[in-house]
Each structure stands twice: as C-alpha cells, then as structure tokens.
N, C-alpha and C positions, 0 to 999 in steps of 0.2 A: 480812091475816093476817100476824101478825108469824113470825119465824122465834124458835126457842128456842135460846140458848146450848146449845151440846154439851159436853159436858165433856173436859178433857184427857185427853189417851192414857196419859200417864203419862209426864210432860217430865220432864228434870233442870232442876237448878239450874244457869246458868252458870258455878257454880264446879269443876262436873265438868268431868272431862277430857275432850279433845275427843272427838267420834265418832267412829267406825273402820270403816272401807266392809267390813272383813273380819266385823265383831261382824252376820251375815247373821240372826239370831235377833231382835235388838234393832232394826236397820232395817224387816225385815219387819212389825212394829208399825206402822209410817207410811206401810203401804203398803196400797190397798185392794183389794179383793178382783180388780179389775181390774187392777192393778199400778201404778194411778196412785199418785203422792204426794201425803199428804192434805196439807189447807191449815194454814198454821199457826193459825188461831185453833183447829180440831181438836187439832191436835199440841200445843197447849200453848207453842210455842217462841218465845222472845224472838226479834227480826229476825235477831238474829247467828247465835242458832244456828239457826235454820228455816235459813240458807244454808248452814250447814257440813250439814247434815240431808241438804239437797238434791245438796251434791258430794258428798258418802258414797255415795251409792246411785246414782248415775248414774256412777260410780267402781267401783261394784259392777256396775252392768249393765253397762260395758263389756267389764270381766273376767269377763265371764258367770259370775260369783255370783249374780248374781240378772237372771231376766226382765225383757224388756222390757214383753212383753204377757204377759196369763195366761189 
C-alpha cells in the first residue's frame, strides 16, 4: 500500500524573510495537534528553511510561547 503525497501547509518561498519564533500564529501551522513538528515533506519547506522552521519554534518553546506537549 503506497502512501499518498500530502499536500503543503502553505510554505513560503525562500525569498521570504526569515521566520520569527515570536510570529506564534504562523508556527503553530507546523505544529500538530500533539505539539510535534510536522515533517518537511508536509510543511512544504526547502532543507534550509524546514531548519530555520525548527529553531523558531523550539526558540519559542523555550520562552514559553509555545508548549512543549499539548
């Protein structure tokens, strides 16, 4: 049984400005319902930014912007 492509979350284009661990509306997108971060073939994200994706939000859970678990 093969798996089905998912489609993106709704990625930027790399020529967007970097992510901002603060923009807590826009991370929470990449976050699933259990507070994991979803995988980049989900997210849509080129390698570069799926890692700036990843320090954003683990930049945010530290400053308790955002959960760790939910």
């Amino acid at each position: 049984m093969a798996l089905k492509p998912t489609p993106g979350i709704g990625a930027k284009n790399c020529d967007d400005p970097k992510l901002d661990y603060k923009d807590l509306e826009y991370l929470g997108k990449f976050l699933t319902p259990q507070g994991q971060i979803v995988s980049r073939r989900r997210s849509g994200f080129c390698a570069q930014c799926q890692k700036e994706l990843k320090q954003a939000i683990k930049r945010a859970r530290h400053l308790s912007l955002l959960p760790f678990i939910v």
